[in-house]
DOKE-860644 format. One record per atom (N, C-alpha, C, O, CB): x, y, z; residue in one letter. Coordinates in steps of 0.05 Angstrom, whole numbers, padded with zeros to 5 digits, always signed. Glycine has a CB too. Layout:
XYZa;...
***
This chain:
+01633+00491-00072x;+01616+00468-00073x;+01589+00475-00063x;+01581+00492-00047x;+01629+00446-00057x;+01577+00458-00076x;+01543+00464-00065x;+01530+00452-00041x;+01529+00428-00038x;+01522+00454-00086x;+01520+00471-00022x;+01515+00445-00007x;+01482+00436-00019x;+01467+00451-00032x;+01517+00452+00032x;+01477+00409-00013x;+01454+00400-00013x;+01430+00404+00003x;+01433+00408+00028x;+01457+00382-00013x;+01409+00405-00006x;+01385+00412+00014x;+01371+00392+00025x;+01363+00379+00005x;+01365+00427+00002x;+01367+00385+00036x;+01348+00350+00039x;+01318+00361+00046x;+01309+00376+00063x;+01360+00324+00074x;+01310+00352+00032x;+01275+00355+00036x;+01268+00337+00059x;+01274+00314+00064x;+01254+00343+00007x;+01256+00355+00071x;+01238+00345+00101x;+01208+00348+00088x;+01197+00365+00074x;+01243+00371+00136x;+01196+00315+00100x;+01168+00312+00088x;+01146+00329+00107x;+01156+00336+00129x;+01160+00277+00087x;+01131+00333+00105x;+01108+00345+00135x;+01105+00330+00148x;+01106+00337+00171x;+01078+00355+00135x;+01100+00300+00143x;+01097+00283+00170x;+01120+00274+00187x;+01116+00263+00209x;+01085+00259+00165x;+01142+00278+00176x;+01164+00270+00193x;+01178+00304+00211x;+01192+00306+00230x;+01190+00254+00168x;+01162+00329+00188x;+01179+00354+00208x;+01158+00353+00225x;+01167+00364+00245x;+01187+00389+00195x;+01129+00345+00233x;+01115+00360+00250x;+01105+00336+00266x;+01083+00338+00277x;+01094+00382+00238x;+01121+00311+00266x;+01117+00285+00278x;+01114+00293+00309x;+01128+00312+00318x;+01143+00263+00272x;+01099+00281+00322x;+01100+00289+00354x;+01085+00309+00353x;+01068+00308+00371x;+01127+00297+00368x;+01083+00324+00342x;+01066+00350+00340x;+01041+00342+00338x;+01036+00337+00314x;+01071+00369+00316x;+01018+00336+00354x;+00991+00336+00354x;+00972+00360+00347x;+00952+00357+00334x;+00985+00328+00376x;+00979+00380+00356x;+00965+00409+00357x;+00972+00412+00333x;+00951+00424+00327x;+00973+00433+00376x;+00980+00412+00319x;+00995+00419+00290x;+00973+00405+00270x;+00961+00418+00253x;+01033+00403+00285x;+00968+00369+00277x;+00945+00366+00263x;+00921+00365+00266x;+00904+00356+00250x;+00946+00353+00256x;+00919+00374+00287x;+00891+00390+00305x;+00878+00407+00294x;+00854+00408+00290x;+00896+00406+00329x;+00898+00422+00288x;+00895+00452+00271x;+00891+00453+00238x;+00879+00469+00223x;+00925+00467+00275x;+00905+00429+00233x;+00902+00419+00202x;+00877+00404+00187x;+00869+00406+00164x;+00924+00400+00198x;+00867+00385+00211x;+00849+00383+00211x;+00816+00390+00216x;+00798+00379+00204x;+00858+00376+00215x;+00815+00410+00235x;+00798+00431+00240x;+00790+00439+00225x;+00766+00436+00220x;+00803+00448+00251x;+00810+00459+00203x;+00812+00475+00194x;+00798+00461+00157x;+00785+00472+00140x;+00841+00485+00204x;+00812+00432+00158x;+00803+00418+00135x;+00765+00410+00137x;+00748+00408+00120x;+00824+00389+00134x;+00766+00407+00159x;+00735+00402+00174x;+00725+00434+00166x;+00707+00432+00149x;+00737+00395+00217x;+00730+00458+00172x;+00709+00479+00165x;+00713+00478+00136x;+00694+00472+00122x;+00713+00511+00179x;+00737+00484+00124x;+00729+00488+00101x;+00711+00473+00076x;+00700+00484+00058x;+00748+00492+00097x;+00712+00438+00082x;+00694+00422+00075x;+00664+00427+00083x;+00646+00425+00066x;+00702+00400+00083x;+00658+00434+00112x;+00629+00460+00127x;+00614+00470+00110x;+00592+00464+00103x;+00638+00489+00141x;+00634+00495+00101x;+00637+00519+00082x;+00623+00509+00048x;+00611+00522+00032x;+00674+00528+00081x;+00633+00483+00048x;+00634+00478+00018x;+00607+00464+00016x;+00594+00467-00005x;+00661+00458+00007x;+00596+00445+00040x;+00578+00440+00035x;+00543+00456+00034x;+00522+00459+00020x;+00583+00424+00047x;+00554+00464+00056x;+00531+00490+00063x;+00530+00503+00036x;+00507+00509+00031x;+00541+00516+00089x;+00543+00510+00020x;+00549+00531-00001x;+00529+00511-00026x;+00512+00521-00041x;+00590+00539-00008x;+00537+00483-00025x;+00526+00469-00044x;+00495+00465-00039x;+00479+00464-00058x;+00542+00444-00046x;+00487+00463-00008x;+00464+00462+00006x;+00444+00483-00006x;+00424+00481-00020x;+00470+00465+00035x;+00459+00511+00007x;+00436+00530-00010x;+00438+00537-00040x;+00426+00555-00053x;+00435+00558+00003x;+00454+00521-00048x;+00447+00529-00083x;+00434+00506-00091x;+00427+00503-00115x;+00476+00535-00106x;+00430+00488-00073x;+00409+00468-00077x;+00383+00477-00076x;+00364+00475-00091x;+00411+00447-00059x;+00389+00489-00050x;+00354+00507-00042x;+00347+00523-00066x;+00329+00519-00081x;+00353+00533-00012x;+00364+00539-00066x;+00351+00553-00094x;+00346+00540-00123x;+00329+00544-00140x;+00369+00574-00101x;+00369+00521-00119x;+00347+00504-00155x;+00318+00494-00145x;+00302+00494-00164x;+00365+00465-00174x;+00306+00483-00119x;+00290+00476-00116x;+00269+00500-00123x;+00251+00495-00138x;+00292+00464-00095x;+00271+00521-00115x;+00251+00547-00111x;+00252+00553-00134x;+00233+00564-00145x;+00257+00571-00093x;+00273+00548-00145x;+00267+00567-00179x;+00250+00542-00191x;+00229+00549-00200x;+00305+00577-00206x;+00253+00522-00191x;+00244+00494-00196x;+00216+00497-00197x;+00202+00494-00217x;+00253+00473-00173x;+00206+00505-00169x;+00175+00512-00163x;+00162+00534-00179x;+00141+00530-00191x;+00170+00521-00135x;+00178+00561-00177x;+00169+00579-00190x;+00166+00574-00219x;+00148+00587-00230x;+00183+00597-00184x;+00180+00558-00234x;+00183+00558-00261x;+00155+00543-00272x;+00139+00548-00289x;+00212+00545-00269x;+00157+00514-00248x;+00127+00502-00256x;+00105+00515-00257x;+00089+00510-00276x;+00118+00484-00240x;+00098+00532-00240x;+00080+00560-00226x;+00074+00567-00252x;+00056+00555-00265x;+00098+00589-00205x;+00089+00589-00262x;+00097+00597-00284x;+00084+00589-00305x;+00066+00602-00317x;+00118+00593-00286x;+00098+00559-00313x;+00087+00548-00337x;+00060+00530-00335x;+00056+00512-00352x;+00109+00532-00348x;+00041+00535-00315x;+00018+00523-00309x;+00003+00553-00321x;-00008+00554-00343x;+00015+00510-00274x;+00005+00575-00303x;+00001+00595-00312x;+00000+00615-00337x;-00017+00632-00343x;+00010+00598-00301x;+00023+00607-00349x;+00024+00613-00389x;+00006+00588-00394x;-00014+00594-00407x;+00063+00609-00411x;+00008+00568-00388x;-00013+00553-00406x;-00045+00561-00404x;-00058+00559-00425x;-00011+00523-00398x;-00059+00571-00381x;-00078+00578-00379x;-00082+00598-00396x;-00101+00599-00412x;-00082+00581-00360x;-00056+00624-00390x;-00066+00651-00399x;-00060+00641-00443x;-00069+00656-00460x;-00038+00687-00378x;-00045+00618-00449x;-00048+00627-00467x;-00079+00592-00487x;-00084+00588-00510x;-00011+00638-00478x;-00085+00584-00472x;-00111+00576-00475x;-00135+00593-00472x;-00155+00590-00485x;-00114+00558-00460x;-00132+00615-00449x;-00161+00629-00457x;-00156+00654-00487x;-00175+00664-00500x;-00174+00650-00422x;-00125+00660-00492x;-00126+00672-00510x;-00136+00660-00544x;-00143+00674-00563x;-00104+00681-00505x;-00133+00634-00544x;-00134+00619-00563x;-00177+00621-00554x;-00195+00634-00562x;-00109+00584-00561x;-00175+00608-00540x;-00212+00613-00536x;-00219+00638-00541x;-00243+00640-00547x;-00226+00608-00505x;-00204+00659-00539x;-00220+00690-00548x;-00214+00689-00582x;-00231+00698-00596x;-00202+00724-00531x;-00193+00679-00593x;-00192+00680-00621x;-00212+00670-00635x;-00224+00681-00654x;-00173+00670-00631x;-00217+00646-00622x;-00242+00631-00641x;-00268+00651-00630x;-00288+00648-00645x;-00249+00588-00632x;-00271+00661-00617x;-00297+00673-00617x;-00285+00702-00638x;-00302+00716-00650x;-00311+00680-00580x;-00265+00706-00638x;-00270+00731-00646x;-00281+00738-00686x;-00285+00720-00702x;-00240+00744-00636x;-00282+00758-00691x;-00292+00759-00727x;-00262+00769-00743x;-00245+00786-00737x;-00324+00792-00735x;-00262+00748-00770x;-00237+00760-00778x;-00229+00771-00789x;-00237+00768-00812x;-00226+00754-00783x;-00212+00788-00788x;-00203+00814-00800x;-00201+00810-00831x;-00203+00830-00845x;-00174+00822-00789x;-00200+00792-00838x;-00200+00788-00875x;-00234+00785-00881x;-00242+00764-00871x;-00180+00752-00889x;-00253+00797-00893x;-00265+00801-00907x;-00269+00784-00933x;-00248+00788-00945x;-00259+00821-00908x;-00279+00772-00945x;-00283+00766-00969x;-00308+00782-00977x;-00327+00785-00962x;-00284+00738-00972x;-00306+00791-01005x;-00341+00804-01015x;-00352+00783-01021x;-00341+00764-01034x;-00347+00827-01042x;-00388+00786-01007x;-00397+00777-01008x;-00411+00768-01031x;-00425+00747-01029x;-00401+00782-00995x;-00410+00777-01049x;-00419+00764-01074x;-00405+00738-01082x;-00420+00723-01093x;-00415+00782-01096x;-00388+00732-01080x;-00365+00705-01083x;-00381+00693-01072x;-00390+00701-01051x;-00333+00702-01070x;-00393+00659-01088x;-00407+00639-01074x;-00379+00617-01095x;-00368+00618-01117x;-00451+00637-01081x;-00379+00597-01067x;-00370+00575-01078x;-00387+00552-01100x;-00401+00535-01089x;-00362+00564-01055x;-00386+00553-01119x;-00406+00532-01135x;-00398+00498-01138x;-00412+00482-01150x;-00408+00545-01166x;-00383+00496-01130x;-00362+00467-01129x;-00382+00456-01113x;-00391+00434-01121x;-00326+00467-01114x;-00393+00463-01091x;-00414+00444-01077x;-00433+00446-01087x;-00438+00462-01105x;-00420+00445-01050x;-00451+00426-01074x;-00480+00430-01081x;-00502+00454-01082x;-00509+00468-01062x;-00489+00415-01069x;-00511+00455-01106x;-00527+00484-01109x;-00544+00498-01081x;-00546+00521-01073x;-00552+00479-01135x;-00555+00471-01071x;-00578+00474-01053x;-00563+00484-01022x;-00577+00495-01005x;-00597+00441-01051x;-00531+00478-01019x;-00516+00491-01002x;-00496+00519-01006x;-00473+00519-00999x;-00503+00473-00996x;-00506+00534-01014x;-00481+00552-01024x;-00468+00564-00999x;-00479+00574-00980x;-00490+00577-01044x;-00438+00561-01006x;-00412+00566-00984x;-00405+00595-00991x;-00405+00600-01015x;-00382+00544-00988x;-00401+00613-00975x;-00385+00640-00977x;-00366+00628-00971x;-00369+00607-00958x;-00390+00665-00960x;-00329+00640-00980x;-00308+00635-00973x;-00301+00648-00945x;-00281+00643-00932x;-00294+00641-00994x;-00316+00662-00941x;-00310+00677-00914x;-00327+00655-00900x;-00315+00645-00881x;-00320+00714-00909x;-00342+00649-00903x;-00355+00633-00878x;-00339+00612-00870x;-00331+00607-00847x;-00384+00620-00883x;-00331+00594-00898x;-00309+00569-00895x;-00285+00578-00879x;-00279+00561-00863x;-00296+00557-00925x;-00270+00601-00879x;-00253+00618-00874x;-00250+00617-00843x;-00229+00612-00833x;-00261+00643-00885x;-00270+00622-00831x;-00278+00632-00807x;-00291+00606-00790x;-00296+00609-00766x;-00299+00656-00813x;-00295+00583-00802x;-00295+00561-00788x;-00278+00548-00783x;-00278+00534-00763x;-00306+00548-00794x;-00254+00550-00807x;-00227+00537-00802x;-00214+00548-00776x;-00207+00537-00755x;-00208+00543-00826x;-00212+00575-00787x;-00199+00595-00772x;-00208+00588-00735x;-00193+00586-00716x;-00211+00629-00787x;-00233+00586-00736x;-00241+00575-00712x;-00245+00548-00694x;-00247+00543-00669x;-00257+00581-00713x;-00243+00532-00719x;-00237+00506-00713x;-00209+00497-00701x;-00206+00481-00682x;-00242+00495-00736x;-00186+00513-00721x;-00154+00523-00716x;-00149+00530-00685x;-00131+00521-00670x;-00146+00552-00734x;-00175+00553-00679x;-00161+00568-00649x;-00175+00547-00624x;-00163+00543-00603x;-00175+00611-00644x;-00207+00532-00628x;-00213+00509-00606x;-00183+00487-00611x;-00177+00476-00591x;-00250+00489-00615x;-00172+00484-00627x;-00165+00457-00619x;-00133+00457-00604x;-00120+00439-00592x;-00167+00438-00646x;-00123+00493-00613x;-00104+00498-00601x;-00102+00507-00564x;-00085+00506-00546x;-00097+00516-00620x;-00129+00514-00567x;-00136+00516-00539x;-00146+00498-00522x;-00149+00503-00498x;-00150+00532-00537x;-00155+00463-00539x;-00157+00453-00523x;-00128+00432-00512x;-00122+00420-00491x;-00181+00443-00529x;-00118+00436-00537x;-00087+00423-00530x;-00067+00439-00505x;-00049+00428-00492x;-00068+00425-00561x;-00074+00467-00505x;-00061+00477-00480x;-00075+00469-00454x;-00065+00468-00432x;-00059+00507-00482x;-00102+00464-00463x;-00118+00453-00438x;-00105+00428-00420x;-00102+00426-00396x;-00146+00442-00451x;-00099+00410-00440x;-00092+00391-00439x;-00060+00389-00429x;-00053+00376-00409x;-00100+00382-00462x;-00046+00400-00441x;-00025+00403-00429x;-00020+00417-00397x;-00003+00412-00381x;-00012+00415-00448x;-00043+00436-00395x;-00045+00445-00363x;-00045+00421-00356x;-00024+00409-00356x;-00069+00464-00350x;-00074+00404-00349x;-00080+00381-00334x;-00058+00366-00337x;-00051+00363-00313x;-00105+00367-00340x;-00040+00355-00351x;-00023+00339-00359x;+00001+00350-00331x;+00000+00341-00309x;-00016+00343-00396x;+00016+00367-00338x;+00025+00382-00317x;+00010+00382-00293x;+00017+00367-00275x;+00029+00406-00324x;-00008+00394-00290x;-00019+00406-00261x;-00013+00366-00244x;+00002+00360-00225x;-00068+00423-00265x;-00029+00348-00258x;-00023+00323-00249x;+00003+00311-00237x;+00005+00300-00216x;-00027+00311-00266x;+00020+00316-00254x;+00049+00300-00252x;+00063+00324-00231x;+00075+00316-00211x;+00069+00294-00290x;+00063+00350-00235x;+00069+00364-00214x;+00050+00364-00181x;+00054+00377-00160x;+00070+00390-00227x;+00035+00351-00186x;+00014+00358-00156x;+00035+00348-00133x;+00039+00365-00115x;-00022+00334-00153x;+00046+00331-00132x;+00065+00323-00107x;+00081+00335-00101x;+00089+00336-00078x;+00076+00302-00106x;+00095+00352-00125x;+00128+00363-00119x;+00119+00382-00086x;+00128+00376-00064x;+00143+00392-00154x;+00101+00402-00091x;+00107+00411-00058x;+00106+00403-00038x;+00112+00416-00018x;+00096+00424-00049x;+00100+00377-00038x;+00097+00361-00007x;+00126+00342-00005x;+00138+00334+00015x;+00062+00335-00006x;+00130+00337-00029x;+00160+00330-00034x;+00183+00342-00018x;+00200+00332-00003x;+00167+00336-00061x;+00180+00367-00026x;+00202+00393-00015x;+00199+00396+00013x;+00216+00397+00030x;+00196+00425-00028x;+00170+00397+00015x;+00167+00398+00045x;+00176+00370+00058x;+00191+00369+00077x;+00137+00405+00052x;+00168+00356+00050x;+00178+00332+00058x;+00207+00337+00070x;+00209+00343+00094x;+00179+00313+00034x;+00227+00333+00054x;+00253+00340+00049x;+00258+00350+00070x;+00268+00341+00090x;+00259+00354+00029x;+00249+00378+00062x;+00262+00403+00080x;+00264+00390+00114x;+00284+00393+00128x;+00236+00435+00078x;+00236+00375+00123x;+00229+00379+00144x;+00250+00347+00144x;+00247+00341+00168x;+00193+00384+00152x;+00260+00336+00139x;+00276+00322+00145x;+00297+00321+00156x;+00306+00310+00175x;+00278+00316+00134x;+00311+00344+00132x;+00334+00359+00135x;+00342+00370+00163x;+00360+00367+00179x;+00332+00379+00117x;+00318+00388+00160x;+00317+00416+00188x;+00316+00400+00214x;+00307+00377+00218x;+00284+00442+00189x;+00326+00418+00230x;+00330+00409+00265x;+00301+00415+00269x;+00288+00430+00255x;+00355+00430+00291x;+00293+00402+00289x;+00261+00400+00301x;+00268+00407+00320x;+00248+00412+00334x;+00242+00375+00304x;+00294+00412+00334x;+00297+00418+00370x;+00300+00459+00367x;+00298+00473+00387x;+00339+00396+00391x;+00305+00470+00339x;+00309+00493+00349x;+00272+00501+00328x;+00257+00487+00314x;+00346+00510+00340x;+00271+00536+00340x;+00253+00542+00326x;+00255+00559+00302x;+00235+00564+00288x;+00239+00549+00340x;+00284+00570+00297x;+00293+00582+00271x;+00303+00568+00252x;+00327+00569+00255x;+00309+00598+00273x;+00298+00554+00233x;+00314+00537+00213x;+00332+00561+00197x;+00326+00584+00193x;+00291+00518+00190x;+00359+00544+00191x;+00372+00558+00168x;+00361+00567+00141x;+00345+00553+00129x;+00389+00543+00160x;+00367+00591+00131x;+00348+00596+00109x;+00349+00576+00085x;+00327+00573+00073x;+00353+00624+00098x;+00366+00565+00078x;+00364+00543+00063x;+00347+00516+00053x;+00344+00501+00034x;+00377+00538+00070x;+00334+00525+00089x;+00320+00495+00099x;+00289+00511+00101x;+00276+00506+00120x;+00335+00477+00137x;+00280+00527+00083x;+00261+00546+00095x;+00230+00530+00075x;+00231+00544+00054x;+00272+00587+00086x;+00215+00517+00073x;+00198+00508+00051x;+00189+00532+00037x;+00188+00556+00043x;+00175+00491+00061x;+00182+00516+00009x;+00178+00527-00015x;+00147+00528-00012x;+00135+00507-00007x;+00190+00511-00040x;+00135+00551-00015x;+00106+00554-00027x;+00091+00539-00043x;+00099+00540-00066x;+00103+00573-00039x;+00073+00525-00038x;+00065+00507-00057x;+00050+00517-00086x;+00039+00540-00088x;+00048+00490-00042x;+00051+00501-00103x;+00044+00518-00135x;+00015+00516-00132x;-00001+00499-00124x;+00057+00503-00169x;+00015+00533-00140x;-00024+00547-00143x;-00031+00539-00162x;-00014+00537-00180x;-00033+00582-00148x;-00053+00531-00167x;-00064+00515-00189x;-00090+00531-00192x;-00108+00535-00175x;-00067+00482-00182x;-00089+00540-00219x;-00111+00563-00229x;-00137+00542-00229x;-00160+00551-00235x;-00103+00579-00265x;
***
């Protein structure tokens, strides 16, 4: 014959036992610690990459607005011979196709460069607060009674504005 097993629950085998959930509890207390802190600084770091990335893309927008401003100044590599006059306009204006060519072409690279212009300022604006934000934050967060903060809690560099 078999004997039977009876299941004993945990709160009835370790009833009376205080230290038992002392220990269970503690122990549920660090590891929740552990979990937050862990979520804390991968918070910190989306913030910093956060900053850097704005940085970044304030930065490509400049570098690629003055490149668009060097195109329109520059001469273009296509050639038309100069004998070719457009006659469709008026006699008393005669157009080279290279000249029309080279105004477009330049007209093309100001307006692309002033739209990156524009998109800097556009940015540089709506981002101007984020670093005082973080700092904000941080200094919320962080203990004021010690003088080492956790690296987590460390402020972010504010974005440089070209």
């Amino acid at each position: 014959m078999r004997s039977k097993r009876v299941k004993v629950r945990t709160s009835q085998a370790h009833k009376g036992q205080p230290e038992y959930w002392l220990i269970r509890t503690t122990l549920a207390l660090r590891i929740e610690w552990c979990r937050s802190r862990a979520r804390a600084m991968r918070f910190s770091e989306e913030v910093e990459l956060l900053n850097e990335e704005m940085r970044r893309v304030l930065a490509f927008l400049e570098w690629e607005a003055c490149r668009w401003e060097e195109r329109a100044t520059e001469r273009v590599w296509m050639q038309v011979p100069a004998t070719t006059v457009d006659t469709t306009t008026s006699a008393t204006m005669p157009v080279s196709p290279e000249g029309a060519l080279n105004e477009g072409l330049r007209a093309y690279a100001q307006r692309q460069a002033a739209i990156r212009r524009k998109l800097f300022t556009r940015f540089s604006e709506q981002w101007h607060d984020v670093p005082t934000f973080i700092r904000s934050w941080n200094d919320r967060l962080g203990d004021h009674g010690t003088q080492s903060r956790p690296c987590y809690l460390t402020p972010v560099p504010p974005i440089e504005l070209l």
